[in-house]
N, C-alpha and C positions, 0 to 999 in steps of 0.2 A: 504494500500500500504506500503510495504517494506523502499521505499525511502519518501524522505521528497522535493517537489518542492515547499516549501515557497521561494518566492522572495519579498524582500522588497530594498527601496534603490531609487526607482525613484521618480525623482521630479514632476512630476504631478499626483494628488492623482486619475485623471480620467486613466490616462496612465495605474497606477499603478495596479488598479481594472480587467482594458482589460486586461493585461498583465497575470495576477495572473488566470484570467478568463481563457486565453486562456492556460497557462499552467497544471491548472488542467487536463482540457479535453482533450490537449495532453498524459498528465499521465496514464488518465484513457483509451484513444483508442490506439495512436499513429498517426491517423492520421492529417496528420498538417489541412488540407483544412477544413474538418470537423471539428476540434479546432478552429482555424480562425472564422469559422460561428456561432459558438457558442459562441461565446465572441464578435462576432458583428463588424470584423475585417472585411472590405470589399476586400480588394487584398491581395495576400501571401507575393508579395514584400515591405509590412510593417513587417512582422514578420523575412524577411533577413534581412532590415536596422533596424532591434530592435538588432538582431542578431550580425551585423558588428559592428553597434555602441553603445554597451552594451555589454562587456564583460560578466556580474554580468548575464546578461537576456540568457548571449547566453549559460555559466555554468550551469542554471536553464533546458534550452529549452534541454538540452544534459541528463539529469537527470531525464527530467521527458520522452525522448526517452528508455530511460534505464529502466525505471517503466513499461512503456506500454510494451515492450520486455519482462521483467520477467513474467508479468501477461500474456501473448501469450502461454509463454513458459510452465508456471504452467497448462493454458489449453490446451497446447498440449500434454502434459506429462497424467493428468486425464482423457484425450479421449482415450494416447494408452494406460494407464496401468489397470484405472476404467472401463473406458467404458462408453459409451451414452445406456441409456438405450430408448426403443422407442416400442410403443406399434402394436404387429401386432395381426390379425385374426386366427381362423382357416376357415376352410370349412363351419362350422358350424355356423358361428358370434363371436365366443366366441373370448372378448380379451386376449391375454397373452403379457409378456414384453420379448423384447430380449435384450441383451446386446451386442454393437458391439464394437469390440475394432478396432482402426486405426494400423495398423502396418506399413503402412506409416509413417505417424507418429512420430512412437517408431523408426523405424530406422533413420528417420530426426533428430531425439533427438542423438539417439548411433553416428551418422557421427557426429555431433558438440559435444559433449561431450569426445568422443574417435577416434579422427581422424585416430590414427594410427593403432587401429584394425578396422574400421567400414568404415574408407574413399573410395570411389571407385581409383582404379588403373590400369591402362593401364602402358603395354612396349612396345615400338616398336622397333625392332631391324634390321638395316638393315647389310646386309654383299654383299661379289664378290663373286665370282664363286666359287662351293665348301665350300661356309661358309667361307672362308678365310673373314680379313680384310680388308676393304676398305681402297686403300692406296689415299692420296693427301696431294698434294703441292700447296702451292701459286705460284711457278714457275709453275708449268705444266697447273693451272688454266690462268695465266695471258698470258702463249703462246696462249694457247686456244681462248682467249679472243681476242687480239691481231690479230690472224690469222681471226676469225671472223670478227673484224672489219674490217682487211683487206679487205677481200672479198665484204663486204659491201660498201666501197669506190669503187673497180677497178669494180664494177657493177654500180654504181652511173656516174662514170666514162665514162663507155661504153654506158648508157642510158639504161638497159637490163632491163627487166620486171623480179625480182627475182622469179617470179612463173614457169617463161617458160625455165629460165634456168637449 
């Protein structure tokens, strides 16, 4: 691994063991729960209050997120660009290897690495009549507004079912 999640520093050398335990195998998957069980952590809400109250563990826990993400990334990257080789048949029995590449993948890699040529984009553009501008006011919205409530009171007023009027 790239990064280094040593953490030392805590005062119980049992803590200290579970701790370092559970960081490794964070490092090494990313997943916390799976980490957790493998260092013999019974709930996650020990690894948040390691977290809140342990700066030093919570720098470590963010680091060794960071490890498991590069090594994701390195296998993402040898799936689109190497390839997963995987063995098939012919007709006949005989095996041969293919190589499949992810272009999936390779373009999940190209949007984060190059957002601004690879990102997806959407416009929407609305316009009035003729493509002209849409014109508004806060006056003209708040008469609108006003006038509707209006109406809504001198119906309330009246007792009118607003469906049948």
């Amino acid at each position: 691994m790239a990064r280094s999640t040593c953490y030392s520093g805590w005062m119980n050398a049992h803590d200290d063991q579970t701790k370092q335990t559970f960081l490794d195998n964070l490092a090494r998957c990313g997943v916390i729960s799976a980490s957790a069980k493998a260092a013999g952590i019974k709930t996650i809400a020990t690894i948040h209050r390691w977290r809140k109250d342990d700066p030093a563990f919570g720098e470590a826990f963010d680091e060794a997120m960071l490890t498991a993400a590069d090594s994701l990334e390195v296998e993402a990257r040898r799936r689109a660009v190497e390839g997963v080789v995987s063995t098939r048949f012919t007709k006949d029995g005989e095996p041969y290897d293919e190589i499949k590449y992810s272009d999936t993948l390779l373009l999940a890699l190209l949007k984060a690495k190059k957002p601004s040529e690879f990102a997806e984009r959407s416009k929407t553009e609305i316009s009035g009549p003729d493509g002209a501008a849409i014109q508004t006011n806060d006056t003209a919205s708040a008469a609108r507004l006003m006038a509707i409530l209006e109406d809504a009171r001198r119906r309330k007023e009246a007792d009118l079912d607003p469906l049948l009027s």
